[in-house]
N, C-alpha and C positions, 0 to 999 in steps of 0.2 A: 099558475101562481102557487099553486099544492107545492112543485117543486126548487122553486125559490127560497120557501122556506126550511125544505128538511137541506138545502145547499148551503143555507146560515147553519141551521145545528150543525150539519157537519164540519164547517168553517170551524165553530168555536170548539166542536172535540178534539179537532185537530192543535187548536189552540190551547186548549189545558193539559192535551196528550203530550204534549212539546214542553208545558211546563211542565211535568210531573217527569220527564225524561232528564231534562236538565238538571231540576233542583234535586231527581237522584245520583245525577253524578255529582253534584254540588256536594250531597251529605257523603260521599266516598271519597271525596279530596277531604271536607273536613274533617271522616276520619283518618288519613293519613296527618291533618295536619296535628291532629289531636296524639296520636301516636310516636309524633315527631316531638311534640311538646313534652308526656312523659319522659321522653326516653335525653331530653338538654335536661329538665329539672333533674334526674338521675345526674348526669355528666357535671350540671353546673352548682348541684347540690351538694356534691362530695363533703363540702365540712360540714351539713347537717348529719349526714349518715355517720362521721366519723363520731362526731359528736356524741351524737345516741348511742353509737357501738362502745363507746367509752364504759357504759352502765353495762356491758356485757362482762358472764365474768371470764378472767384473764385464762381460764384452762382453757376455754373454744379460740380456737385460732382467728385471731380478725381475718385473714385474709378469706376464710370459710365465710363468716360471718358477711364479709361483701360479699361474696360471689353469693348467697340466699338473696341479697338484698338486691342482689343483680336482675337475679333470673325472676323474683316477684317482681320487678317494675317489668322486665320484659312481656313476660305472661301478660300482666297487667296492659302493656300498650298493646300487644299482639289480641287480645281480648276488644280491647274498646274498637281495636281496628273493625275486627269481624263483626262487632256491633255494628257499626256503620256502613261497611259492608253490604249487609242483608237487608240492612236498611233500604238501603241505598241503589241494590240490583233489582231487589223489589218493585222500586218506585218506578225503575227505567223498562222494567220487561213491562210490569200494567200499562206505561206510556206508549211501549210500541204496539200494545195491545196483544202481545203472547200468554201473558197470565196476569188472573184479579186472585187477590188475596187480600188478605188481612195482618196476617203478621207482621208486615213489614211497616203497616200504621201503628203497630202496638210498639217496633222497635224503635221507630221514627217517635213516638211520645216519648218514650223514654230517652233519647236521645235530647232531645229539647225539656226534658223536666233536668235533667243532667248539666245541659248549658244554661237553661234559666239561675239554678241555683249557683251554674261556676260563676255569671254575671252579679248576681247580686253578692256572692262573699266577694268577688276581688275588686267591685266599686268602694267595699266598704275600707280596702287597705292600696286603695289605685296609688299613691304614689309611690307604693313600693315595688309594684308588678312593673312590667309592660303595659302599654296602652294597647298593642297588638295581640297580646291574650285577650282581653275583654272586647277589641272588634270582631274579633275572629269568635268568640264564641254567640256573642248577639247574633250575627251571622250564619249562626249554625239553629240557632233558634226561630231565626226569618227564613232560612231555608227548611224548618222544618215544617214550618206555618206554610209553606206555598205548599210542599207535599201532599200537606191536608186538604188545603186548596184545592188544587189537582184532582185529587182523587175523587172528592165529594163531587165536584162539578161535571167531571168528565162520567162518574156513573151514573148521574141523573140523567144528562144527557144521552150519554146513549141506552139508557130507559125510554126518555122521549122519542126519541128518532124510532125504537122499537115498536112503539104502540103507534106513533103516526104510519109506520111503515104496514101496520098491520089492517090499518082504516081501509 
């Protein structure tokens, strides 16, 4: 009967192991989608940037002047990327059980404090956006909620399985 039971906790580590693998590669698509989305607002932004580069003065060459504007959105997506990233490999090595850390829960908050806030400014101007930024980033934020999930659950558990195993 002893071993019935440590066959459920194992059940259910296997079970938050599996989430916590997933909803890491979940946060790695959504930084790519997140990285895909700077880099159209770059593309489909062009008359704001030109606009602003307007108040540049006319001795710096605009075309200089985009290509700075370029290479900071690119940095800029290629950065969020690796955020999500580390986030994200994080999540999926603790899930297959190769490595426990932490930082990758410090980058996973930041990531969903990131998407919290991009949800609440673009409800407040929704019919001007997409309705597909604002799913997709809720979704980055419930995928970060399951990460935590995850994590918390599956290290308890295999605490318990630890100290039953030691009985």
């Amino acid at each position: 009967m002893y071993e019935v039971k440590n066959d459920n906790l194992n059940t259910e580590l296997r079970k938050y192991q599996n989430l916590l693998t997933v909803s890491g590669e979940g946060i790695i698509l959504c930084g790519l989608w997140d990285a895909l989305k700077a880099i159209l607002g770059l593309y489909y932004g062009q008359e704001n940037i030109y606009k602003l580069l307007e108040s540049v003065d006319a001795e710096i060459d605009r075309s200089i002047a985009v290509a700075v504007v370029t290479v900071i959105f690119a940095v800029t997506a290629l950065l969020v990327f690796l955020l999500h990233f580390g986030a994200g490999i994080g999540a999926v090595k603790e899930g297959k059980g190769k490595k426990k850390g932490n930082v990758y829960l410090v980058l996973t908050l930041i990531i969903m404090a990131f998407a919290v806030l991009a949800v609440a400014g673009q409800i407040s101007r929704l019919p001007e956006i997409p309705q597909l930024a604002v799913l997709m980033d809720m979704a980055t934020a419930f995928i970060c909620i399951e990460v935590f999930v995850g994590a918390v659950v599956s290290r308890r558990l295999k605490k318990r399985i630890g100290k039953e195993g030691q009985q």
